[in-house]
C-alpha positions, 0 to 999 in steps of 0.5 A: 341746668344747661344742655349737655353741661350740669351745673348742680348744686345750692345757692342763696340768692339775695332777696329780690333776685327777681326784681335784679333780673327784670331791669338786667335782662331784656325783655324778661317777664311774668310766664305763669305763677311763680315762673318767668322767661326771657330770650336771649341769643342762645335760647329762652331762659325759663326761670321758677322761683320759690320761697328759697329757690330758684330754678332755672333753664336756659336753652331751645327748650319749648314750654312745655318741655320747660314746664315738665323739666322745672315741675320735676325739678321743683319736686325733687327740691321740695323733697331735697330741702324737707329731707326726704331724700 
């Protein structure tokens, strides 16, 4: 999701996305279980990774405004792919 531009949807991303990510983007590191970030020149990049799914946000986000957007995301996700909508 990207500040006043949306960008929803599902992807499939190939396993070992992480890994892709941590030799292409500089600097982009473990922040917690499940949840990695990086700077770049528009902002950080928050990124959780699940079993299935990635979610991330990129902007001027601190990490605690990350944080509550990417767990009500996550929870949203959850709930989405057990179906219950």
């Amino acid at each position: 999701m990207f500040h006043r531009r949306a960008l929803l949807g599902y992807e499939a991303l190939a396993p070992g996305f992480v890994k892709k990510l941590q030799g292409a983007i500089p600097g982009f590191s473990p922040a917690g279980e499940d949840r990695y970030r990086a700077d770049l020149p528009s902002g950080t990049l928050w990124l959780l990774s699940r079993e299935r799914y990635h979610l991330g946000l990129a902007g001027k986000a601190t990490r605690a405004q990350a944080e509550a957007i990417l767990s009500d995301l996550d929870g949203r996700a959850v709930r989405w792919l057990s179906g219950q909508r």
